[in-house]
C-alpha positions, -999 to +999 in steps of 0.1 A: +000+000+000+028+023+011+042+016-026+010+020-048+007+053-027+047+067-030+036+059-070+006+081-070+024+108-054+054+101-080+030+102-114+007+129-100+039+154-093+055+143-125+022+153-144+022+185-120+057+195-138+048+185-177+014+204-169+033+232-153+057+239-185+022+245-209+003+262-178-007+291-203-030+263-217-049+261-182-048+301-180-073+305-212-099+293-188-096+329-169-117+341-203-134+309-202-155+308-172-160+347-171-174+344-205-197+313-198-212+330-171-220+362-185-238+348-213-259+325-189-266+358-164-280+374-201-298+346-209-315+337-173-322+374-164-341+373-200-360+343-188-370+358-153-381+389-165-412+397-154-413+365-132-400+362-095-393+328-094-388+298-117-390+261-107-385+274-076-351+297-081-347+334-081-325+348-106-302+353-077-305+317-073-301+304-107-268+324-112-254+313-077-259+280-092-242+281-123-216+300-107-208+274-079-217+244-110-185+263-126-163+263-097-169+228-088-162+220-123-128+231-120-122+212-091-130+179-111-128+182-148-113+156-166-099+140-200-092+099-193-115+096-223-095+112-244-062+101-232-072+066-230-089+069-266-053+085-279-035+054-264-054+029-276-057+044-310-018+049-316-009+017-297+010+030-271-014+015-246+007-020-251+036+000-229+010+003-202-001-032-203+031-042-196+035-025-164+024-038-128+006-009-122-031-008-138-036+019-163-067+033-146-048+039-109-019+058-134-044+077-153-064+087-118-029+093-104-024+116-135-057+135-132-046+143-093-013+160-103-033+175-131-060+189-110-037+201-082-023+223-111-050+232-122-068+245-083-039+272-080-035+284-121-076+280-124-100+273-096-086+302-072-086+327-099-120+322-113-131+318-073-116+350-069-134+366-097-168+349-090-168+358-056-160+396-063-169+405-094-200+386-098-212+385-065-216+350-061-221+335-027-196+308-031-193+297+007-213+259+011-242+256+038-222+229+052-186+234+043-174+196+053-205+177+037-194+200+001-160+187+002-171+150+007-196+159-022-169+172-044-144+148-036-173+120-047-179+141-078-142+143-089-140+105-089-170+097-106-161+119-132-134+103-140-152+069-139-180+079-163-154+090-185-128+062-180-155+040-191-163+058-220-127+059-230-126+016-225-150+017-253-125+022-280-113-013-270-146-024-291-149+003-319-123+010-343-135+047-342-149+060-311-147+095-314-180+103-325-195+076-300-174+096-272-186+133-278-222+118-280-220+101-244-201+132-230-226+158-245-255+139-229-235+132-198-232+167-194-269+177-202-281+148-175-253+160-146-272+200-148-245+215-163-262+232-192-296+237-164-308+224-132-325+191-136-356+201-120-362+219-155-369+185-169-405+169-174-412+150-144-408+118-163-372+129-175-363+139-138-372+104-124-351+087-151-322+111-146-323+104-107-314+068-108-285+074-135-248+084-122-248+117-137-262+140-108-235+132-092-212+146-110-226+184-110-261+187-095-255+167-068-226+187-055-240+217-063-270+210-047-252+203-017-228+234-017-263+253-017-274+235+010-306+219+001-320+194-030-346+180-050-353+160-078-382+140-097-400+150-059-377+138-038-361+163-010-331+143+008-312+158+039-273+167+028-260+138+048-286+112+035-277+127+000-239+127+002-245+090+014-262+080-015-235+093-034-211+077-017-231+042-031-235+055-063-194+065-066-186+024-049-214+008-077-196+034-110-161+016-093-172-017-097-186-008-131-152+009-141-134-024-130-155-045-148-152-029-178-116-027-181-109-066-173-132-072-200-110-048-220-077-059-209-092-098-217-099-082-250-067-064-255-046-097-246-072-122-265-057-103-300-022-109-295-009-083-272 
């Protein structure tokens, strides 16, 4: 244990330093999220005029939430589908076949030092900026139940995508497959709205897929209170059920890839 951990540390910082040297990369995200949210404060403050409420938000409301959904998000964004795609594709994945380590604990190692980049060159900036320039209340209701949340969230993001990335073990192309699954992935998790904007119907399907839990959920938590297809669950209830959903989307993710790795060796690797 003492081993695998020294290793994370090892990739993670290593990934730190490559990610360090193109950090100007990660700095376009300073226009990024500025930009993103202006357009939504346009767009919702359209919608609400003339209205005090919406599905239960304010305006005030709606922007604190996609202002805290962006935050979050740069806490826990992630690319293993795309890496993992890349490898695969090229053939360089046989190197990491070969090594005692699995690929998934390297590439999670790699998101880590990635991520830990990213928090000081991205996530405090745009905090920063959010919390002062827009006005957004970004302090949680229950500050140690949001970092559970978001801790949960950055690994199941990771998972959903891992998995997504596995799937060019079984298509020769899976590009097109890959954008598809991430599009609606992001549309079910509320990135794009809050999912009680759904139909009801919609809502009760999206509450029983992983998705939530990698946007809404934490969100929801940050704010303090949540609801979906009409159920209202306590924070700690809720961040417990996430903390089932993230253990069920491991098992999944490990499925998957020793059916992929069985596949991988079953063609002469």
């Amino acid at each position: 244990m003492i081993r695998v951990i020294g290793s994370i540390q090892a990739i993670g910082f290593a990934t730190y330093k490559e990610w360090a040297a193109y950090r100007s990369h990660m700095a376009v995200s300073l226009l990024v999220g500025p930009v993103y949210f202006l357009v939504q404060f346009f767009i919702w403050r359209a919608v609400f005029e003339g209205t005090d409420t919406l599905n239960g938000f304010t305006l005030e409301q709606m922007l604190s939430y996609f202002g805290i959904a962006a935050v979050i998000n740069y806490l826990t964004f992630d690319f293993a589908d795309w890496n993992l795609q890349m490898l695969v594709r090229t053939g360089k994945f046989i190197t990491f076949a070969l090594r005692p380590m699995p690929h998934w604990l390297f590439a999670l190692a790699q998101k880590l030092g990635h991520r830990s980049l990213g928090f000081m060159i991205e996530f405090v900036p745009i905090f920063l900026i959010f919390l002062f320039v827009f006005g957004v209340k970004l302090w949680p209701a229950a500050p140690m139940w949001a970092v559970i949340s978001i801790a949960l969230s950055f690994l199941m993001n990771f998972m959903v995508n891992y998995c997504v990335g596995l799937t060019a073990f079984w298509l020769v192309r899976a590009e097109g497959v890959r954008r598809v699954f991430l599009l609606l992935k992001d549309i079910s998790a509320g990135l794009f709205v809050p999912l009680t904007f759904f139909p009801e119907w919609t809502q009760k399907v999206l509450f029983f897929l992983p998705f939530q839990f990698i946007t809404y959920v934490p969100t929801r938590v940050f704010i303090g209170e949540y609801e979906l297809a009409g159920y209202s669950i306590g924070i700690p209830a809720l961040v417990a059920l996430q903390v089932g959903a993230t253990a069920l989307m491991a098992v999944l993710m490990l499925l998957l890839y020793h059916a992929a790795m069985r596949r991988f060796t079953g063609v002469g690797v």
